[in-house]
N, C-alpha and C positions, 0 to 999 in steps of 0.2 A: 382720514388718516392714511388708508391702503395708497389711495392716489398722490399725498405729500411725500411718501416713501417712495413710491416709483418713480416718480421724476425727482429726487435726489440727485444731485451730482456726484456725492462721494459714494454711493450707496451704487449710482450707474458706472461709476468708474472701478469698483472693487468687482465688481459683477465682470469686468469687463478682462479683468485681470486674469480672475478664478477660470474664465473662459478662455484666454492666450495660454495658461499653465496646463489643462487639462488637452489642448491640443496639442502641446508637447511634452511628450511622454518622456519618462515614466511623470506625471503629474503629481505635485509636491514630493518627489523624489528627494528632495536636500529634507524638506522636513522630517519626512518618514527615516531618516537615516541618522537625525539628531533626536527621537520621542525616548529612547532610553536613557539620555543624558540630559534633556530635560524634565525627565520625570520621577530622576535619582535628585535632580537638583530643587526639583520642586517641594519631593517627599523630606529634603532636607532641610529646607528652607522654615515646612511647616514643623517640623521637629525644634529647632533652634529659636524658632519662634514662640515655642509654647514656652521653652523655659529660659531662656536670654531674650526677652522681646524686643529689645534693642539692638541688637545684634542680627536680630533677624529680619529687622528691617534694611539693614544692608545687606542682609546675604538673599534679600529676591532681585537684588541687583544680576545673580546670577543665571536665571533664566532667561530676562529680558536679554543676556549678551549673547547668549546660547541661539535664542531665536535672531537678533542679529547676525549671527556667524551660519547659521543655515537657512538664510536665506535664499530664496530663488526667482529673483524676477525675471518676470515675460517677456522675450527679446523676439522679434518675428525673423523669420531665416532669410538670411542673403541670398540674393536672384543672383550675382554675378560669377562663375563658376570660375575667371582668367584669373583669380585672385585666391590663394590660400589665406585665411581667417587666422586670428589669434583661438589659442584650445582654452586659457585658462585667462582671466582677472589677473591683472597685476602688475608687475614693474619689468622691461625685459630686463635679463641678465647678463647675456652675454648672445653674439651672433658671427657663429665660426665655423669651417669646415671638418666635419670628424668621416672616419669609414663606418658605414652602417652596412655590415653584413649580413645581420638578422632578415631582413625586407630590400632594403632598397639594395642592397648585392653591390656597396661601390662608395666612392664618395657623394657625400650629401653634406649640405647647409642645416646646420641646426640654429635654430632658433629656442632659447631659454627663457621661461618667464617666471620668476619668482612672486609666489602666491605669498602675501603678509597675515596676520590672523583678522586682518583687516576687510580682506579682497572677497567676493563672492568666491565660493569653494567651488563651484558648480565646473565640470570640463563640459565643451560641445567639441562638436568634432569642425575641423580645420577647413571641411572640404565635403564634397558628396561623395557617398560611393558603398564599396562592400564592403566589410570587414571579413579581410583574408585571413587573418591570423593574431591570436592570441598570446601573450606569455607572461605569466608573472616570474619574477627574479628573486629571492630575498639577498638581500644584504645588510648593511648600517643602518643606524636611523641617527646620523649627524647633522646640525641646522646645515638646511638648505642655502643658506648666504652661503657656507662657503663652498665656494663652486669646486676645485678641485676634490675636498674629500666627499663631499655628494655624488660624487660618478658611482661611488662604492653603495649606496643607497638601495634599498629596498625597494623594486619597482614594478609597476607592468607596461607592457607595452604595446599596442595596440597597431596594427596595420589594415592602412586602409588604399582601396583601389578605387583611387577617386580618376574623375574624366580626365584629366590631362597626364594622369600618371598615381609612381605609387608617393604613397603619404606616412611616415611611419610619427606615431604618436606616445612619447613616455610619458606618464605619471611617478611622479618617483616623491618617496615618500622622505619628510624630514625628520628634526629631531621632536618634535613634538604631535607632528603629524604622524602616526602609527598605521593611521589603515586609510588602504586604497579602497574604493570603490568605483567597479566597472559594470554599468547596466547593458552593456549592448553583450552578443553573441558573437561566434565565427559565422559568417553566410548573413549577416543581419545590415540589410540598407540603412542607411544614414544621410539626412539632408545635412547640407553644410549649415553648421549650427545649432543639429539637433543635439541633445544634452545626452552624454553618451556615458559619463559618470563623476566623480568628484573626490577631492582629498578633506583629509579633516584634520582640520588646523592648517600652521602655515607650510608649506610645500614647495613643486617644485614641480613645471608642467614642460618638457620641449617639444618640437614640431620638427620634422627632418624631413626634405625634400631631396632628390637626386639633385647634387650639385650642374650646372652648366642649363638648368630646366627653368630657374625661377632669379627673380632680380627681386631680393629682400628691400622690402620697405621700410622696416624701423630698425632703430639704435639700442644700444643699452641705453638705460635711464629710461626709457618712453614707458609710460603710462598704455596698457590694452585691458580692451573687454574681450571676453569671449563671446564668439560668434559675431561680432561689430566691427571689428577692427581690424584691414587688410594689413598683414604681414608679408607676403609677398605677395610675388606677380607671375604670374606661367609666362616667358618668354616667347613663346609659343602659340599662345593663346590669343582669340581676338576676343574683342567684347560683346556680351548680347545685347 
């Protein structure tokens, strides 16, 4: 029996997972950050079920989504450093020049990518480097679709000193999305890709480079993964 289990395929391949997850910290991070609302959802579940049994067969429909929605699959980190990474899953939104005085002190390319309640929640970081500076902002909590009154949005923001320059990263939060979460520190190294924090529900993730540094690769409508998918290019940059 021991030795039918061990060479398992699906049993070598979860095995295999638990091991890419646990190498990228915080490991099960999305899970450990949905166990209160799956276990508000659970205790409800078996509550509605003792006395509407029928009823409560559709409401374990409710954890099953829950565990969908904090998901976090194992992605390995990009080798290529000439190229900043998508931060967040999702659809881009918009790609335009705004002034970022916070960090990059000037004009910069933002890049916006709207998270759906669909998308993996997980943010990795865009790029390699430090984390020079922290801030959170509060503001609205308006849906993220629309892009104008989302500027007003609750947010943090994250900068980073990655190898070709600086990188400044928003998480900004939407109408159903209420809470940011940021695992990384001030002074705290980052691989490009490492998972640095994540929104809950649907959101709203930008990436902002010092304009004239980088040649953007995608459009609005495009479809990104975090950490898999180059969004720009360092002009600057040659390849390794």
């Amino acid at each position: 029996m021991s030795r039918r289990l061990a060479a398992d395929p699906i049993t070598h391949i979860a095995g295999e997972q638990l091991a890419r997850l646990a190498a990228d910290p915080p490991a099960l991070g999305a899970l450990k950050e949905g166990l209160p609302y799956l276990g508000g959802a659970v205790l409800a579940a078996l509550i509605i079920s003792k006395f509407f049994p029928r009823l409560g067969k559709l409401f374990w429909l409710v954890p099953a989504m829950l565990l969908f929605f904090f998901r976090d699959p194992p992605r390995p980190y990009p080798q290529d450093d000439q190229f900043i990474y998508a931060a967040a899953d999702g659809t881009i939104m918009a790609v335009d020049r705004v002034e970022e005085d916070w960090f990059i002190g000037g004009p910069a390319n933002r890049i916006v990518t709207f998270l759906s309640i669909l998308n993996v929640h997980v943010n990795r970081s865009p790029v390699a480097g430090e984390v020079a500076r922290l801030q959170w902002k509060p503001g609205t909590f308006v849906n993220a679709l629309n892009f104008e009154k989302s500027e007003m949005n609750e947010r943090n923001m994250v900068a980073i000193n990655g190898p070709h320059g600086k990188v400044t990263v928003v998480q900004i939060a939407g109408m159903v999305a209420r809470r940011i979460v940021c695992w990384a520190g001030e002074g705290e190294s980052l691989r490009a890709g490492q998972k640095f924090g994540m929104m809950k529900f649907s959101s709203r993730t930008d990436v902002l480079a010092p304009h004239g540094t980088v040649e953007v690769l995608v459009k609005p409508g495009q479809q990104v993964r975090s950490g898999v998918t180059p969004i720009a290019r360092y002009t600057n940059a040659t390849g390794n």
